[in-house]
VOGU-3710 file (C-alpha; in Angstrom, 3 decimals, decimal comma):
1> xxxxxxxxxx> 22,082/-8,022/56,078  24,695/-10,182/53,843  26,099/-8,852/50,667  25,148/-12,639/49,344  22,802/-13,260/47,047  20,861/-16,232/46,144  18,327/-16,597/43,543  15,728/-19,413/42,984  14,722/-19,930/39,436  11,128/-21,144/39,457
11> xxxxxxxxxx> 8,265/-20,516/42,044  7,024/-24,178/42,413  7,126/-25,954/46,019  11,296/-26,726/45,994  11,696/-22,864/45,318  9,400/-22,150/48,333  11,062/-24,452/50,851  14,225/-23,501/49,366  13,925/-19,931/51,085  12,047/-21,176/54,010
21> xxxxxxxxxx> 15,333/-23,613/54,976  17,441/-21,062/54,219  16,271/-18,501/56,178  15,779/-21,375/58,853  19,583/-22,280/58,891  20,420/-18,266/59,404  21,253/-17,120/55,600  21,353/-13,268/55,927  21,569/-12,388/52,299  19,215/-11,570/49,956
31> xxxxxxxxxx> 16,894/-13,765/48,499  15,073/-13,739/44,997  12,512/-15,749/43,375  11,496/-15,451/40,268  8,086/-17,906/38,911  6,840/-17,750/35,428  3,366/-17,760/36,584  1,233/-14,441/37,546  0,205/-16,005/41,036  1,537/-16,938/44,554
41> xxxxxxxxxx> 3,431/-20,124/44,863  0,889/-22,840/45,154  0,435/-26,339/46,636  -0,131/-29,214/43,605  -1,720/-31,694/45,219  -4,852/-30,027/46,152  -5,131/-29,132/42,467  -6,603/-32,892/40,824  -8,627/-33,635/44,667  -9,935/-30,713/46,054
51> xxxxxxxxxx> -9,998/-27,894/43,235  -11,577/-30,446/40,959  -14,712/-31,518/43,140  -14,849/-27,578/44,436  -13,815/-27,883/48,257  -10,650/-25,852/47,783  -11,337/-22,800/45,788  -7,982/-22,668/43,538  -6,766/-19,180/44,621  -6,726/-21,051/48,423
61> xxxxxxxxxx> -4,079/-23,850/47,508  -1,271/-21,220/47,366  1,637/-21,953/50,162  1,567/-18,397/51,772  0,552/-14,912/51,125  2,509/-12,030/49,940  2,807/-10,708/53,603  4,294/-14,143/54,496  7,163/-13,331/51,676  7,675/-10,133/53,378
71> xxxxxxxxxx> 8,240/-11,553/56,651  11,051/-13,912/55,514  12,633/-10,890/53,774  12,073/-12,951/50,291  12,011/-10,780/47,069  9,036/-12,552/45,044  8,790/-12,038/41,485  5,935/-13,369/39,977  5,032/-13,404/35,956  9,146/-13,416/35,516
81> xxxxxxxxxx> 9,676/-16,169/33,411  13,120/-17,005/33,030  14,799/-17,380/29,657  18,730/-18,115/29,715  21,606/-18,358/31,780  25,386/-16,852/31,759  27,084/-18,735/34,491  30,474/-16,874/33,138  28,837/-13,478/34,372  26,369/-15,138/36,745
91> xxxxxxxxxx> 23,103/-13,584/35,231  19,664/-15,092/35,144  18,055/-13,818/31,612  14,302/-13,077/32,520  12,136/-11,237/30,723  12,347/-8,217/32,700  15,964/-8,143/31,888  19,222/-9,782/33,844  18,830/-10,594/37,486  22,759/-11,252/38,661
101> xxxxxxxxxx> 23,568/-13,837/41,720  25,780/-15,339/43,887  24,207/-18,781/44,256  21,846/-19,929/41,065  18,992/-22,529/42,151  17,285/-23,853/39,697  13,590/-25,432/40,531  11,908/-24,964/36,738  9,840/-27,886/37,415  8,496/-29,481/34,709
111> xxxxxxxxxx> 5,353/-28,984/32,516  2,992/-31,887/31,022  3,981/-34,096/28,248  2,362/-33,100/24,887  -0,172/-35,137/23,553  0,262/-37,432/20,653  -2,929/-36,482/19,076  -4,575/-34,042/16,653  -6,849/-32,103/19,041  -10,044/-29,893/18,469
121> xxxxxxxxxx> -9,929/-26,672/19,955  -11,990/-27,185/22,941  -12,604/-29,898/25,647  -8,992/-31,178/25,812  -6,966/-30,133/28,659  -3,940/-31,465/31,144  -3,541/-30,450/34,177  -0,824/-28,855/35,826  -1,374/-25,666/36,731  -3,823/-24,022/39,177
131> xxxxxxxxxx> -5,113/-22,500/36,043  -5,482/-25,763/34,118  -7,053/-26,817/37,469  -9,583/-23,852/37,317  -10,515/-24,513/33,786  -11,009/-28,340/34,234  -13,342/-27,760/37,156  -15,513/-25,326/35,233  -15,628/-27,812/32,402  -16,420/-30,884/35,356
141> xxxxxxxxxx> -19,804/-28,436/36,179  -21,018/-29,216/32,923  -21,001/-32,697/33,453  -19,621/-33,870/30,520  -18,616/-37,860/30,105  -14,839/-37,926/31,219  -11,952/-39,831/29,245  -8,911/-39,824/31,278  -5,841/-40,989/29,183  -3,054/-42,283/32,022
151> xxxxxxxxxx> -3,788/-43,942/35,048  -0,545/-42,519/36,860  -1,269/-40,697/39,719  -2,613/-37,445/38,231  -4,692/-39,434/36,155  -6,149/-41,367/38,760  -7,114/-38,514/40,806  -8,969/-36,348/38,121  -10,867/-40,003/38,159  -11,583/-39,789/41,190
161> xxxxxxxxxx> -12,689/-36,359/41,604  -14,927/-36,997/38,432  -16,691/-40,216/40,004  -17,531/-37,985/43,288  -19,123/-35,654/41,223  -21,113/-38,625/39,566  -20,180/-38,503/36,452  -19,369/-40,934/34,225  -15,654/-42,026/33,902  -13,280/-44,207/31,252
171> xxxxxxxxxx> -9,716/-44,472/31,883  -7,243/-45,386/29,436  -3,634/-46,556/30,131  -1,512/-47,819/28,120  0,611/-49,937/30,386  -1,116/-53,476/31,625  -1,954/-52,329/35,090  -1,973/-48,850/36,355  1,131/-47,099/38,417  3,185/-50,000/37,731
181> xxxxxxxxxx> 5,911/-47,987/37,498  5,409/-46,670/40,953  4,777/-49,465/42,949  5,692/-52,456/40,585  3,194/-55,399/38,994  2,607/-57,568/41,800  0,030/-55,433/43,480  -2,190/-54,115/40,252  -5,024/-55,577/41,472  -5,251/-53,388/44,334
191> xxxxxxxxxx> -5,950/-50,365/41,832  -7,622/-52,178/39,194  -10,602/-53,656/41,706  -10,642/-50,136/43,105  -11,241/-48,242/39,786  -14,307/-50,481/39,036  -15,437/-50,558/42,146  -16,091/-47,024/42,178  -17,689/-47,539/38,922  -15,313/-45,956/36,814
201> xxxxxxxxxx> -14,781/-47,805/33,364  -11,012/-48,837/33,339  -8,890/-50,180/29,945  -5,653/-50,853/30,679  -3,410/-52,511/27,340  -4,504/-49,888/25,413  -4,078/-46,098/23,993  -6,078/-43,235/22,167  -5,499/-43,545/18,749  -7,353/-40,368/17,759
211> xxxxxxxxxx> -9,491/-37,658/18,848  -12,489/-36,987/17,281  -14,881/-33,890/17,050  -15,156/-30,716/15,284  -14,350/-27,851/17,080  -15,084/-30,062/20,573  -13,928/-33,316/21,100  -16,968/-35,732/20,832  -14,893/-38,711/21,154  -12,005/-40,666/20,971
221> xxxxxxxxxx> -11,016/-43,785/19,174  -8,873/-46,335/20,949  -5,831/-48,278/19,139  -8,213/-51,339/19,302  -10,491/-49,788/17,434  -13,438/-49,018/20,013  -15,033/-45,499/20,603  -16,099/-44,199/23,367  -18,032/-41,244/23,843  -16,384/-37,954/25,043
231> xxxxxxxxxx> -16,902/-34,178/25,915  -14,067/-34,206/28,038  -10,263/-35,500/27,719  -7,815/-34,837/30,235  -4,153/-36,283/29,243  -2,117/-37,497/32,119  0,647/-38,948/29,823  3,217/-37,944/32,030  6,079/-34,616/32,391  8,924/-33,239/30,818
241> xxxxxxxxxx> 11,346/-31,089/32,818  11,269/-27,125/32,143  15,154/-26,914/30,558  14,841/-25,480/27,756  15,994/-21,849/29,038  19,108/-23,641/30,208  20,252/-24,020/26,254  23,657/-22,455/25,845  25,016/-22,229/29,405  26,983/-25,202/29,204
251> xxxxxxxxxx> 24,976/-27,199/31,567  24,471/-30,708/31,244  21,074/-31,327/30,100  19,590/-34,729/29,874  16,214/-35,626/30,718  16,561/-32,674/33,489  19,630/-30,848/34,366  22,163/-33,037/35,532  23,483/-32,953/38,877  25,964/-34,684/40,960
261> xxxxxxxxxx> 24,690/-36,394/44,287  25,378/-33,317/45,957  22,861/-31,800/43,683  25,994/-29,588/42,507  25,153/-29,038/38,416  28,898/-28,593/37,407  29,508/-24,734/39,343  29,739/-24,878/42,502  27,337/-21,873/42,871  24,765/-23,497/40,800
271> xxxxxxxxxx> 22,027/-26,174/42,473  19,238/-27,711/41,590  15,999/-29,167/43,113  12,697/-30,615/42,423  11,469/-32,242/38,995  13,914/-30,456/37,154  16,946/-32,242/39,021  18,426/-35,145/37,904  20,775/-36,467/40,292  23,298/-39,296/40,354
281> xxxxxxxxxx> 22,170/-42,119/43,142  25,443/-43,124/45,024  22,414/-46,019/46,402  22,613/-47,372/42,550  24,945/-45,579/40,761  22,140/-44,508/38,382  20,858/-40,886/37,868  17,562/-40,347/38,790  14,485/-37,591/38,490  12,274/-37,592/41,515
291> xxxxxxxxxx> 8,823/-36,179/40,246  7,600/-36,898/44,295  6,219/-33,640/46,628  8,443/-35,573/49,350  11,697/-35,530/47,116  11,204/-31,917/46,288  11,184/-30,783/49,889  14,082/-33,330/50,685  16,143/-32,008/47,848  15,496/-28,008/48,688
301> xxxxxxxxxx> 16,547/-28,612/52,496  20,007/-30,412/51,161  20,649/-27,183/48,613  19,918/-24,861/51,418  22,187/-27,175/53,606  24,963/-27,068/51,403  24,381/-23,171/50,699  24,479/-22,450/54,363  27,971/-23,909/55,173  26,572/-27,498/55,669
311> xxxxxxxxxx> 28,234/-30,470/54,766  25,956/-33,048/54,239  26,472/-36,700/52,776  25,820/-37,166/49,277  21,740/-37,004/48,760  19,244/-39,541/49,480  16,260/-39,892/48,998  13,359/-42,536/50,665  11,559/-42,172/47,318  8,646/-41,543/49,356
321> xxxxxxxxxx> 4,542/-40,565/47,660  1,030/-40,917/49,024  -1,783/-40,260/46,635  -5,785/-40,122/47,979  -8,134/-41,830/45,162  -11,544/-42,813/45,999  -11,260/-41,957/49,472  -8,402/-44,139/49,868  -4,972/-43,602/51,281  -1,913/-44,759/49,751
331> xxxxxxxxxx> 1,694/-44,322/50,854  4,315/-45,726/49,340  8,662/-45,718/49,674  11,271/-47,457/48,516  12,509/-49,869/45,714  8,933/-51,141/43,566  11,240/-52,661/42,015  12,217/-55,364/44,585  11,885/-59,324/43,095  10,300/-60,428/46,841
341> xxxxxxxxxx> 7,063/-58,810/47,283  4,629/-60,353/50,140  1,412/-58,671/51,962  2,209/-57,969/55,528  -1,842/-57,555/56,446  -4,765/-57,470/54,729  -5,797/-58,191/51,219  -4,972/-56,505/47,968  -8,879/-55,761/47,729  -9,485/-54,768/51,273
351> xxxxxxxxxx> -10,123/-51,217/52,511  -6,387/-51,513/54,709  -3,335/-53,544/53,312  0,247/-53,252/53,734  2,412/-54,968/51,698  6,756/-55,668/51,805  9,095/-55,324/49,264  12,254/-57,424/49,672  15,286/-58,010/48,501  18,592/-59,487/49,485
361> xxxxxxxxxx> 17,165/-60,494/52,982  15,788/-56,934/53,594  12,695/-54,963/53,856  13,297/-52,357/50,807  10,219/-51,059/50,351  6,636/-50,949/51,611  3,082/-49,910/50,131  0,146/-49,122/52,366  -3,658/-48,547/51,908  -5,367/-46,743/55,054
371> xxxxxxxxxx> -2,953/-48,006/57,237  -0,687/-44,785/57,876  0,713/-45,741/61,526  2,119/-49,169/60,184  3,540/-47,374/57,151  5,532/-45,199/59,476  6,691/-48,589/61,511  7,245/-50,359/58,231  9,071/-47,225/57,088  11,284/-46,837/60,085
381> xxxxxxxxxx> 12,027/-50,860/60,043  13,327/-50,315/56,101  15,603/-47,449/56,767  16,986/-49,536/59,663  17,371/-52,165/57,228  15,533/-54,552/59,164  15,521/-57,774/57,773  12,879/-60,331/56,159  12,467/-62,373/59,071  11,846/-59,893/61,344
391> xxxxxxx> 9,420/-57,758/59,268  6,085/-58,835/60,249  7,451/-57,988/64,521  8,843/-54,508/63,314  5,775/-53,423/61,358  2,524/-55,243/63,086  3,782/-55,557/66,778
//
């Protein structure tokens, strides 16, 4: 075996595929992880869909099992949280005490954004973890009436899960429409018609202005001044990345730790991937934080890449997410931003859409409900950079 040494800082799903594409691309050092949390790595998505409505039992969403570690010759070090860095002496401070390296990665993640509120001590949660997950779905058996403040994605999937449990379901988002920041305003009325159709109670415009209850939340007032009954809150208001450990190494911290687009964070033996990593966009020229399962996975194969004597590009990414709500598949990648947005089939309130985003004569960007094998065309046709004109042959045949 190598004398090299490579550390991941974080046990989240960049950390994991981190040492799976490393070992892939022949790295015969060592390899150390080291996650905050007491259990095996674990899958998030399964965690507001199937933990919630009790198909996936939470201590089955984990990636792998300890003997799967082994096998990849991957020291895992679980309940080792980290808590500072000395790039001078290259030493990860943990908890347990220093853990040198070679090559630092850091995939800290993030953790949810605190809520604005005064709380009561029970019956408000977010959900992040597979713990928060476990505790959510214990309160969901009581079946309590469910306030969900956010419609972003985690938000609209604890709705979801709630409504197939039957119970009854308010959302409350702040911004006019919900994800409008991940697929733009033109199409809100494809999410907005599905809330409501599945009979969940959806204000949009609007915020919690305070929570009330003694002891339990009972319910919560909104900024316009109506209350609405509640025994259980869950906050989806959003993430902030896990830097905080970072303070004092003379890292760049800003809204994540700052990167270069070759994920580089100012050493040359220090990376970073996943929702901690914020990267400069040679597409833009803007830095950007992916928070996407996709990005994560595309950002841990271009560290272990680099780490391996690669030499890729700078990185890209196709900005690529799929959520399930209501029994509904959406995929979405690209720019939501685009000015030229036009439906390619279907209807915003049908079962299957799919729906272009253009700009500058090109297909930049594409949003699909149920319709996975066009995505993929319509996909393909954008990263070809197939052009308006010829969109509807590319993606529909």
């Amino acid at each position: 075996m190598g004398t090299r040494r490579v550390v991941v800082a974080g046990g989240g799903l960049a950390a994991v595929r981190v040492t799976e594409f490393l070992r892939r691309r022949g790295f015969d050092g060592s390899v150390v992880v080291l996650g905050d949390e007491p259990h095996l790595p674990y899958d998030r998505p399964p965690l507001s869909k199937e933990v919630l409505t009790g198909k996936v039992k939470p201590q089955d969403a984990t990636f792998k099992d300890e003997q799967a570690f082994a096998d990849l010759d991957v020291e895992l070090r679980t309940g080792c949280a980290v808590l500072g860095l000395d790039p001078g002496r290259r030493v990860v401070e943990t908890a347990a005490g220093p853990v040198p390296y070679d090559d630092l990665v850091v995939c800290t993640g993030a953790r949810p954004r605190p809520v604005p509120w005064d709380i009561p001590a029970e019956g408000v949660f977010a959900l992040r973890t597979v713990d928060d997950a476990a505790a959510i779905r214990a309160e969901l058996e009581r079946c309590p009436t469910v306030v969900v403040a956010g419609a972003g994605f985690v938000g609209a999937e604890v709705a979801s899960s709630a409504r197939a449990l039957g119970l009854d379901v308010t959302v409350v988002e702040v911004q006019p429409t919900p994800l409008v920041r991940a697929v733009g305003p033109r199409v809100d009325a494809a999410f907005v018609s599905m809330h409501r159709d599945n009979g969940t109670d959806l204000r949009c415009g609007v915020g919690i202005a305070e929570v009330l209850g003694r002891g339990r939340v009972e319910a919560v007032r909104l900024s316009d001044g109506s209350v609405l009954p509640c025994d259980l809150l869950v906050a989806g208001l959003g993430v902030v990345p896990n830097v905080e450990w970072l303070a004092g190494s003379g890292l760049r911290i800003d809204d994540g730790l700052v990167c270069d687009e070759q994920l580089c964070a100012g050493p040359s033996n220090i990376h970073a991937a996943g929702d901690v990593a914020r990267w400069t966009d040679t597409s833009t020229g803007r830095t950007a934080r992916g928070q996407q399962w996709m990005v994560a996975v595309e950002q841990a194969r271009h560290v272990a890449n680099r780490l391996t004597g690669g030499t890729p590009g700078p990185f890209t990414s196709g900005r690529y997410f799929w959520t399930h709500q209501y029994g509904h598949h959406f995929q979405f990648a690209g720019d939501p931003c685009a000015p030229d947005v036009r439906m390619l089939c279907g209807g915003l309130e049908a079962d299957e859409f799919v729906v272009g985003y253009g700009d500058g004569g090109r297909l930049v960007g594409v949003l699909a409900k149920n319709r996975s094998a066009a995505f993929v065309r319509a996909k393909t046709a954008m990263d070809r950079g197939v052009a308006w004109a010829d969109v509807h042959a590319a993606v529909l045949g």
